[in-house]
N, C-alpha and C positions, 0 to 999 in steps of 0.2 A: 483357314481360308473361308469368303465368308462369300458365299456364289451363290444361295437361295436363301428367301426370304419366306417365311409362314406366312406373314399375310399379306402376301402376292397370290394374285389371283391366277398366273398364269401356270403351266404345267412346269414341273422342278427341272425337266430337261430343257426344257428351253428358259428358264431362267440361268441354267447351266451355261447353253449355248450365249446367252446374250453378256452376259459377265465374261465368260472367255475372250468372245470378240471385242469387249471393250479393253481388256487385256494388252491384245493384241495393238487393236489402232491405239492406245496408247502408249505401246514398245516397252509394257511391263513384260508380256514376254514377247523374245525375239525371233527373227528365225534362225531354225535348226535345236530350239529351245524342246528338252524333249519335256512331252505333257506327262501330271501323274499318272499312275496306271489306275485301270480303270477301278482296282481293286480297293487302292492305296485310297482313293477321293470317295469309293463311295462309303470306306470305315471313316472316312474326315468326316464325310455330309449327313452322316446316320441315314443314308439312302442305300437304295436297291442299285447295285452294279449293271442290272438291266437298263437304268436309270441312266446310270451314267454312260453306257454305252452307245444307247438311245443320241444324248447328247453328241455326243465324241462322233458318232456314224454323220450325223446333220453336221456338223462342223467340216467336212472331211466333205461330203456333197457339195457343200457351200465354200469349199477352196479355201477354208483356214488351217485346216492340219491335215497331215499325210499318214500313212500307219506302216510302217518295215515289222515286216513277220518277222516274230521273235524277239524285237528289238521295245515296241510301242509306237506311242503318236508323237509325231513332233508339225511345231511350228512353220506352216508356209512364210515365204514372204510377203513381212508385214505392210513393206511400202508402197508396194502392187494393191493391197487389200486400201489402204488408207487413202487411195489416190479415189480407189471405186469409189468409197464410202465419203469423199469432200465430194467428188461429182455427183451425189446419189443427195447430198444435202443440196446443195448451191442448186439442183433439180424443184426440190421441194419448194426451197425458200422463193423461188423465182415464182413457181405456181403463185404461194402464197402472196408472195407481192402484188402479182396480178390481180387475185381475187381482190387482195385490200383497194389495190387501185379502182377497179371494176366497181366497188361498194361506196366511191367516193373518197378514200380518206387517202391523204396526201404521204408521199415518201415523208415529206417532215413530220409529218405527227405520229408515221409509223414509228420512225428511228428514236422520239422522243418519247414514246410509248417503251421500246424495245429500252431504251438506257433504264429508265423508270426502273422498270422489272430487274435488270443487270444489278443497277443499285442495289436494291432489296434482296435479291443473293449475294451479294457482297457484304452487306451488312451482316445478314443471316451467319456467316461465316467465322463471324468474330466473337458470336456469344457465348 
């Protein structure tokens, strides 16, 4: 499992958290999907279980995973989380439009701008 990166500059728990939740919104895991323990991930991650637990508590605040004593953590549902997280872009993206608009540059140059970039991940893809 491959859920932190050494040079990421962010703290391993929340690179933990942010890999899960992509997890998630992508229905790698589902719910009722139960999480490793915290023991099990933190001999995978050569991390501190404090580490992981750290993560697993912020996941569990933030309405991705539940914890049954004695049992572990398992997976909220995903499609409730996925619906936030489209409203929570289409939010952003909307800001941004407006800035661009605000700065002069036209929805056509934006979208022709944004395929640009598309392309070039797409290409990226294939080498």
């Amino acid at each position: 499992m491959n859920l932190i990166g050494y040079q990421d500059s962010r703290p391993i728990y929340e690179q933990i958290v942010e890999n899960f939740k992509m997890q998630i919104y992508k229905g790698i895991l589902q719910e009722g999907d139960q999480m490793p323990s915290v023991r099990n991930l933190a001999v995978e991650l050569s991390t501190n279980p404090n580490t992981v637990q750290k993560a697993y508590a912020e996941l569990e605040r933030q309405g991705f995973i539940y914890t049954v004593k004695g049992r572990g953590n398992f997976v909220k549902g995903g499609d409730i989380l996925l619906e936030g997280k489209k409203s929570e872009l289409v939010k952003e993206i909307v800001e941004l439009f407006t800035e661009a608009h605000e700065i002069g540059l036209s929805l056509d140059e934006l979208v022709d701008e944004i395929k640009k970039h598309l392309e070039k991940l797409g290409e990226g893809k294939h080498d």
